[in-house]
N, C-alpha and C positions, 0 to 999 in steps of 0.2 A: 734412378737419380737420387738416391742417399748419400751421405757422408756426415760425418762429424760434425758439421752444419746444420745440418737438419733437412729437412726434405724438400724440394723445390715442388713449388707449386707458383701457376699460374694464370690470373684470373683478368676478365677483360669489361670495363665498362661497355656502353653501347654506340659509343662514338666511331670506333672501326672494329669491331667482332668481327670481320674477314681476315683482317690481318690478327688480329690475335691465334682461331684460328690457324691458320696460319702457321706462325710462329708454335703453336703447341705442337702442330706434326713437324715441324723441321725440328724439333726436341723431342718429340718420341713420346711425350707426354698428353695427357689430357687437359682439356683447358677445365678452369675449377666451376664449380655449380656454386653462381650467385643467382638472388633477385634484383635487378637493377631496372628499377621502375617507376612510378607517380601513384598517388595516394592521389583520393578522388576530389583532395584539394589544393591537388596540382603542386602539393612539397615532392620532394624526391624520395625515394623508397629504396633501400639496400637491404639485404641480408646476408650473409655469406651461408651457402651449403655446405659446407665442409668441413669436418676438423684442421686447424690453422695453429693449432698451439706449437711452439717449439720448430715453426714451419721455416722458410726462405722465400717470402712469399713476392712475389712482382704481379703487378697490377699496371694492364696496359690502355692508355686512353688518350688520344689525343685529342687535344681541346680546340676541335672543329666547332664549326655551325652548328647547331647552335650553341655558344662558346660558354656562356655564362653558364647553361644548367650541365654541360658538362664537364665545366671546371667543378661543380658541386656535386654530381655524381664519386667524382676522382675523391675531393674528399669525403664524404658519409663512408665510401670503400675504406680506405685508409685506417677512419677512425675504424671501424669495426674490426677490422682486422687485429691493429692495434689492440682494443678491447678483448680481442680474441686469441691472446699472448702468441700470436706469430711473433718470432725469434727478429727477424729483419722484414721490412716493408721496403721494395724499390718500388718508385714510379717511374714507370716508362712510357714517356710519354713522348711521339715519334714528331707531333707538331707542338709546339710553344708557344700558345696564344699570349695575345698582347708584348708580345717582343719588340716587335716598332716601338714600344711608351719605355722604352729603357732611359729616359732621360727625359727631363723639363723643355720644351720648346720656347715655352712662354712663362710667366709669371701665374701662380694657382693653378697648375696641371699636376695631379699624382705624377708619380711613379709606377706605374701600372704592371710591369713586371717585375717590379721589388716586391708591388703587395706580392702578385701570384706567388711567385716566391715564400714568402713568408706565410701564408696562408696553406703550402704543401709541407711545409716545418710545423706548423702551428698542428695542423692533424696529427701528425707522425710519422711523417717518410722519413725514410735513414738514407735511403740513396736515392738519386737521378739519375735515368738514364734516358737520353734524348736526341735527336738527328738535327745537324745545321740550322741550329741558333741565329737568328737576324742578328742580334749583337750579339759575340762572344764574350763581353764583358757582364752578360746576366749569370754565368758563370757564379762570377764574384757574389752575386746575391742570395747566394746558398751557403749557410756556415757547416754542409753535409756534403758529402762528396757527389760530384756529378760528372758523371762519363759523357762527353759529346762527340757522335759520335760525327761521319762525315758520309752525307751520297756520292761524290766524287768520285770515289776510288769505281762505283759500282755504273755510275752514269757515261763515264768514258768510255767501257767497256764499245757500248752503242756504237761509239764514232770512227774505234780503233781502224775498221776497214774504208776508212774516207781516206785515206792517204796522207800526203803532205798538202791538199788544198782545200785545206780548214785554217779559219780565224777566229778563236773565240773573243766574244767582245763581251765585256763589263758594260751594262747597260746605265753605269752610275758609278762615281768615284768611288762612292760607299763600299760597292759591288767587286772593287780592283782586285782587294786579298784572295778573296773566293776565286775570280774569274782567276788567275793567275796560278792559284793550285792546278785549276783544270786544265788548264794548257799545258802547264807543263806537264802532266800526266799523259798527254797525247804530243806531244812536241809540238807544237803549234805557237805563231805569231799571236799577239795580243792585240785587242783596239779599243778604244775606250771611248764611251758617248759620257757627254757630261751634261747634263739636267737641273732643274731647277723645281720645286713645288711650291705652286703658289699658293694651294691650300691644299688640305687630305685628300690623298687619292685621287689627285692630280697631277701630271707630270709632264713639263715641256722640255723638250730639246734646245741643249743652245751649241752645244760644237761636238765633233767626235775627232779623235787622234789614231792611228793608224791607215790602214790601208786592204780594202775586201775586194780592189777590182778585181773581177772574174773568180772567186773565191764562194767554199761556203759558209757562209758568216752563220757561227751558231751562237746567240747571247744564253748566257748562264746565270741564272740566279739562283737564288735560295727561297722563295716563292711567288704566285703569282696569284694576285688578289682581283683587280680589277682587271689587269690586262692591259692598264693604259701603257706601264713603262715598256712591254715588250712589241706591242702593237706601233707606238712611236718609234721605238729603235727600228724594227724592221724596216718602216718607211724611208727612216733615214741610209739605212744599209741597202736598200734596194738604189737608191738614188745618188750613192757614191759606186755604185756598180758590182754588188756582191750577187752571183749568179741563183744562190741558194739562200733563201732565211731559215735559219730551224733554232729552233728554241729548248734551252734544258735548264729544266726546273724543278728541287727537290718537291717542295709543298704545294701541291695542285688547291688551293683556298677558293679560288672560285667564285666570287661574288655574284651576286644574280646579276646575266646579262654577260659575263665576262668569256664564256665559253664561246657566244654565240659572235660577239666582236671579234676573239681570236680570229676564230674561220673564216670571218669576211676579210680579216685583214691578210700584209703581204708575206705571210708567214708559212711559207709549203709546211712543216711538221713540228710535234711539238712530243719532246720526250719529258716522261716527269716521273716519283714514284706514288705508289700507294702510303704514302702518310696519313695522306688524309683521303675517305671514300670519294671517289668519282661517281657521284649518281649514275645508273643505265642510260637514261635521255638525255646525260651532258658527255655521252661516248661518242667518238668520233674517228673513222680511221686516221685522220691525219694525227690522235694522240695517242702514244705509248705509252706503257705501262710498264715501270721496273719495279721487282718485288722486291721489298725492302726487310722479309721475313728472316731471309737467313742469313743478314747481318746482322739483326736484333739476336734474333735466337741465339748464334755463337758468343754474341756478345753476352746475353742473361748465363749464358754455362760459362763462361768467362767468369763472370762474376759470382758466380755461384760455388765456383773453383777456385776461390780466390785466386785467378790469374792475370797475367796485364791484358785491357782493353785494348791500348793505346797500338798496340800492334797492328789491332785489321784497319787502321785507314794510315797508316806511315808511307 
């Protein structure tokens, strides 16, 4: 993996090391020797193992549970590398925390993914590369290029042998754009629940449009945190008469408590990918797992080749 570039190298904080991993053997490559760890006063500890000068270096972390110390692992990486005259730094970064705070709700609320944003610039990333962005418009908050990319193309696959009696439903207005790529990927009818929140990480039903009687109603989103908005839609899908609920979801988030609601609720299966780890005790046959390794991976040789991205999800 040489070229006039310089050498790809690719190193992983400790937020998902399976999928990094991962992604190094779907590249042929080894993943790079850092120390990514705590100092005995619980600041965070980087070193990079390797020669990085004149490198191509990507650095992969998604900014899971716990969000905060791994948004700062990402950067101490960063900086050192930097420091460490690697040629290019991408961040690949497969979830995007704080992307809900894309916008003021109220009067005296950050911008919470403008800082992140600005805080992966401020280190030294030169590129982003990231999977289905809650707002697409966090885009814009990067004055450096950012490839985004899409699970879509790869989460359809799953449903292609359901036939013609599938209805994907948008679990929320918000949700329309996303839900509606995925249908049409699978030819599939549209329905659309409309909700309201009356505070965080609450969600109520107030009407849906379309039609799931005798159907399998799959709702699709871009992630699932508490599990209230898919657990609500379900009930409603089950009670206008959709034969099947199943659920697809890029970002498996997870809240404490939220695995364990899914399964009680009316939702036979639930397909999502590895962006973010699924602990062992939060596995469950009703949930599937798609590898999101070797869209990334083609995607970093993509980039690393300077060639278009934009290709693997059209």
């Amino acid at each position: 993996m040489i070229d006039s570039e310089g050498q790809l190298q690719l190193f992983s904080g400790n937020s998902n090391l399976a999928l990094a991993r991962d992604v190094a053997n779907c590249l042929g490559i080894k993943l790079g020797g850092a120390l990514v760890g705590v100092f005995a006063n619980a600041e965070t500890r980087i070193r990079i193992e390797e020669n990085v000068r004149g490198s191509d270096v990507f650095v992969l972390q998604s900014l899971s549970i716990p969000v905060d110390h791994h948004i700062m692992e990402l950067l101490l990486m960063i900086d050192a590398l930097k420091r460490a005259s690697a040629r290019r730094i991408t961040a690949v970064i497969p979830y995007y925390a704080y992307a809900k705070q894309e916008k003021k709700m109220a009067g005296r609320e950050p911008i919470s993914a403008k800082l992140v944003a600005n805080l992966l610039t401020t280190a030294g990333v030169n590129r982003v590369l990231t999977i289905d962005l809650h707002a697409p418009a966090i885009e814009g908050f990067f004055d450096i290029p950012v490839d985004h990319l899409r699970a879509a193309p790869i989460l359809a696959e799953h449903f292609r042998n359901f036939g013609d009696g599938i209805v994907v439903v948008s679990p929320d207005a918000g949700g329309v754009g996303r839900a509606n790529d995925f249908r049409q990927r699978l030819g599939a009818p549209l329905a659309i629940i409309a909700k309201q929140r009356p505070r965080p990480d609450v969600a109520e039903v107030l009407e849906m449009v379309g039609d799931v009687r005798g159907k399998t109603a799959v709702i699709f989103d871009d992630m699932i945190s508490t599990g209230g908005t898919i657990i609500e839609a379900a009930a409603v899908l089950r009670q206008r008469g959709a034969t099947d609920v199943q659920a697809c979801a890029t970002h498996p988030v997870f809240a404490d408590g939220a695995v364990e609601a899914l399964l009680d609720s009316q939702l036979n299966h639930l397909v999502t990918t590895d962006t973010v780890p699924i602990p062992g005790d939060r596995r469950d046959q009703k949930i599937q797992i798609v590898r999101v390794a070797p869209l990334l991976a083609e995607s970093i040789r993509r980039i690393h080749e300077n060639l278009s991205v934009s290709v693997l999800f059209d």
